[in-house]
KENU-511558 format. One line per 8 residues: their letters; for each residue x, y, z of C-alpha. Coordinates in steps of 0.1 Angstrom, whole numbers, plus 5000, padded with zeros to 4 digits. Layout:
N
A) X:Y:Z  ...;
//
This chain:
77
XXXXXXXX) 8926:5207:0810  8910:5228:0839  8878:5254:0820  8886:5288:0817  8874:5310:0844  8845:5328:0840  8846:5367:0849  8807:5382:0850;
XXXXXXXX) 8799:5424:0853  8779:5432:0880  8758:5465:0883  8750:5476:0917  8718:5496:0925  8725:5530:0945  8718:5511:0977  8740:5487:0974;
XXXXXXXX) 8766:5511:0965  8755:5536:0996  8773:5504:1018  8792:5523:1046  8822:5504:1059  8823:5489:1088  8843:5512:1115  8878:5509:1119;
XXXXXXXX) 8890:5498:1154  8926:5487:1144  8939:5519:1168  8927:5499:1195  8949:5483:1219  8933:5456:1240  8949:5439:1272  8956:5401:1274;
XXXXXXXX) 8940:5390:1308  8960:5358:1321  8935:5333:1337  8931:5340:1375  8947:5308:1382  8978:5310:1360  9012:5310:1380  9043:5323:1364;
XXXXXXXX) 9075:5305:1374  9109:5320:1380  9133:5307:1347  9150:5283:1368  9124:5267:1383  9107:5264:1348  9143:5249:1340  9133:5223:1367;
XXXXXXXX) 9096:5219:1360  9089:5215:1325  9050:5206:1327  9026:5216:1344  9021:5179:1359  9056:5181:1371  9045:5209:1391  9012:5198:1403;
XXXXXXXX) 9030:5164:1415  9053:5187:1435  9030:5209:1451  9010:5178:1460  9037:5162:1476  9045:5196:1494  9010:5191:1509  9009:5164:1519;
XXXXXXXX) 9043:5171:1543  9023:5199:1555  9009:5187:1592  8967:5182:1589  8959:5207:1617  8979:5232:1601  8963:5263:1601  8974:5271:1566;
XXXXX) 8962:5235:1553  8927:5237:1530  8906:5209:1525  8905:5201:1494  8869:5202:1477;
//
């Protein structure tokens, strides 16, 4: 049979009953920043790619179609 639970009274000193609150900042609205490199795809592409590997294979594939002395090609790092 679990003990009975044991209730003690405390007194505070004045000091400890002088305790101000902490402020209250729940008015505040903060903004969600996305990563910088976070890309939002169109429903039915997301439809389509369902991972983000699915996508990365993709775009892979898209550069490697792309012709190497391409202006727009990047090396990669």
């Amino acid at each position: 049979m679990p003990s009975k639970l044991v209730v003690r009274k405390v007194k505070f000193t004045p000091e400890e009953m002088a305790f101000e609150p902490l402020p209250d900042y729940s008015h505040l609205k903060f903004k969600r920043r996305r990563p910088p490199n976070l890309v939002e795809l169109d429903p039915d592409l997301a439809v389509f790619f369902r991972t983000a590997d699915a996508v990365n294979n993709a775009l892979r594939k898209v550069m490697e179609a792309i012709p190497e002395g391409s202006p727009r090609r990047r090396k990669s790092a």
